[in-house]
N, C-alpha and C positions, 0 to 999 in steps of 0.2 A: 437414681435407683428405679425411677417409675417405667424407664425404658431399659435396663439392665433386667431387671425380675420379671419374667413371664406371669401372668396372672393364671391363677390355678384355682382349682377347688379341692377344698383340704377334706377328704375321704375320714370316715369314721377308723382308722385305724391308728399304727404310734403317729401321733402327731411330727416328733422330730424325723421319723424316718420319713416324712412324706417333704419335710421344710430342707433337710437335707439333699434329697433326690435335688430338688429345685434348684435349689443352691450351686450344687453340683452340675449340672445344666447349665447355668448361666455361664460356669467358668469353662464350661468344653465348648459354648458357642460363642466364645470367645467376647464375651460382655464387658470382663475380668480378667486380666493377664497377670503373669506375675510379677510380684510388686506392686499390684494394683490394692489400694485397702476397700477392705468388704463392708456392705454396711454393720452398722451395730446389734446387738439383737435388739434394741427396741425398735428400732426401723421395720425389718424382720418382723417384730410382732405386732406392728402396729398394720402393716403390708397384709400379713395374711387374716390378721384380724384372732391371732391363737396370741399362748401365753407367754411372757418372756421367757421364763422355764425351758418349755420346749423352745423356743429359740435357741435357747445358752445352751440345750444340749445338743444340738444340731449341728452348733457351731463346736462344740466339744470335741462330736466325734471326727467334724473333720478336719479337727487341728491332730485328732489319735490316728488318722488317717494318712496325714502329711499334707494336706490340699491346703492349708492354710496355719498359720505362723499369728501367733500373739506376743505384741510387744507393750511394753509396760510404758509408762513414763505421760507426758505434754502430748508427746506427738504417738501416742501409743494406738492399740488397736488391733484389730485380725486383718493379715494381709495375705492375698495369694503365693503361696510358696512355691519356687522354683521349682522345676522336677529333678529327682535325685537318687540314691540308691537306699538311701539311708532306711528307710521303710521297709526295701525288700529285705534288708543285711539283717534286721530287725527277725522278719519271720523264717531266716535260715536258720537266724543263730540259736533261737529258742526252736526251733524243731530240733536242732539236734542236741541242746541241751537239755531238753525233755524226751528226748529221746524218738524222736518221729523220723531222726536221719542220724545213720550210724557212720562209724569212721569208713566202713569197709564200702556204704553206699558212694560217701564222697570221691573214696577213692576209684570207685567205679568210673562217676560221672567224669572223674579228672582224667580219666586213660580215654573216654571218648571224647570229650570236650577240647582239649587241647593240642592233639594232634590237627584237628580241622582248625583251630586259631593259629594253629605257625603257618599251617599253606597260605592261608587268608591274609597274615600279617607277613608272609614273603613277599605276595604280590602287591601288598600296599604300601611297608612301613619306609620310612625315610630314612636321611644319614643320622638325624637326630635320635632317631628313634632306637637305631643301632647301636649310636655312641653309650645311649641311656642303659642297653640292656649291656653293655659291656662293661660300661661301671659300675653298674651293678651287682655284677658277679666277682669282679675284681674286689668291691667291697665285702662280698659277700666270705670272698676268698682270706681275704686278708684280716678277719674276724677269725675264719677258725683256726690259720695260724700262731695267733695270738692266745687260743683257746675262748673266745669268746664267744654266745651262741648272739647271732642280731637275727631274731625272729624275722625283725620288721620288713627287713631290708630281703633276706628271702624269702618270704611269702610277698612281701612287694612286685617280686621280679614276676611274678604271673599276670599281678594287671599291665607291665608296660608291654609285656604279651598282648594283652586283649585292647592296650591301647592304642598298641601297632596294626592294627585293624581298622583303625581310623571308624567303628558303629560305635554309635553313642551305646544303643544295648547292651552291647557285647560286654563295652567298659562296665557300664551300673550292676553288670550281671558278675562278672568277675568281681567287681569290686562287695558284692554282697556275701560271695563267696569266701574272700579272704578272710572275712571274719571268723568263719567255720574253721580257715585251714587253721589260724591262730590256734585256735581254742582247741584240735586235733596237735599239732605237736607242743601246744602248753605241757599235754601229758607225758611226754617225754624227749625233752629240751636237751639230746646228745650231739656232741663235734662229731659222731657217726653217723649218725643220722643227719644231721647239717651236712657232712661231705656228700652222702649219697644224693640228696638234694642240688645239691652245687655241679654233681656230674650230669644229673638229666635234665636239670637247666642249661647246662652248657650244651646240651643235644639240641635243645628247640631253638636255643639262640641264633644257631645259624640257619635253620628255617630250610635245614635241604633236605629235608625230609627221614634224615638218619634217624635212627630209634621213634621209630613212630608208634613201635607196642611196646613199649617200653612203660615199666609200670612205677606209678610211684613210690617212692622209698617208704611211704609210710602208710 
């Protein structure tokens, strides 16, 4: 740890927001990868020469953060966590369940957002990726014949959209999204609305730029 943690001087202000900074630093200069385990907070506070206290909440916030992962048990501990979406899906979902983002925004952002991810996933996506969005709709199809609504499975079909894209971003980004679209037609779960869905997904599927202002069903 003596050559992982930068030597610093701990400024008169929050203590953990300054052990945090640090912290954080160590793992963007690559000291710390992920999967790598972080030291302890007595390490931590024996290092900077401050209280466990502020150590443990330093490390708190950046497991509230997603930078790091605590496991219980023998082999337990805080370890650097993957990068993910999970964080961002996080501050979509409560923006718009507190109201900071409306249905009508979403639907916004989704008439500009995804016109530009079918061009981009024209030019990229593979046979596989085709196959994927085809069964998917054929699933998606064969749900509302049945009369059944599968949320999952259509609002799915927008990330193998942004997965066809082959940007790790794009993915995390849609993928934080879908959580919002969930929670937008939780409120009204119709095989009309499921159909209208099934028709303008079957527009991007083929990526030829048909129905480009075409607006979401919902």
């Amino acid at each position: 740890m003596e050559t992982a943690l930068q030597n610093s001087i701990i400024r008169k202000e929050r203590i953990s927001d300054q052990i945090k900074t640090i912290l954080k630093q160590a793992i963007l200069d690559g000291h710390f990868k992920p999967g790598d385990k972080f030291p302890p907070e007595i390490e931590i506070a024996q290092k900077y020469n401050v209280s466990k206290v502020s150590a443990r909440e330093a490390l708190r916030e950046m497991e509230t953060e997603g930078l790091i992962l605590k496991k219980r048990g023998i082999f337990g501990g805080s370890f650097v966590a993957e990068p993910g979406s999970e964080k961002m899906a996080d501050a979509v979902i409560n923006s718009y369940l507190f109201g900071g983002i409306t249905a009508a925004d979403l639907a916004e952002f989704r008439r500009i957002l995804e016109p530009a991810l079918v061009r981009l996933a024209a030019q990229r996506r593979t046979d596989e990726d085709l196959a994927a969005m085809e069964q998917a709709l054929q699933d998606i199809e064969a749900s509302i014949k049945e009369g059944r609504l599968d949320q999952t499975k259509a609002i799915g079909f927008h990330t193998l959209i942004a997965d066809a894209c082959h940007n790790p971003f794009i993915s995390s980004l849609m993928s934080a999204m879908v959580g919002v679209f969930q929670k937008v037609l939780a409120k009204a779960p119709t095989v009309k609305l499921e159909k209208k869905d099934l028709e303008y997904n079957r527009l991007f599927s083929n990526a030829s730029g048909k129905g480009m202002g075409k607006r979401p069903p919902w």
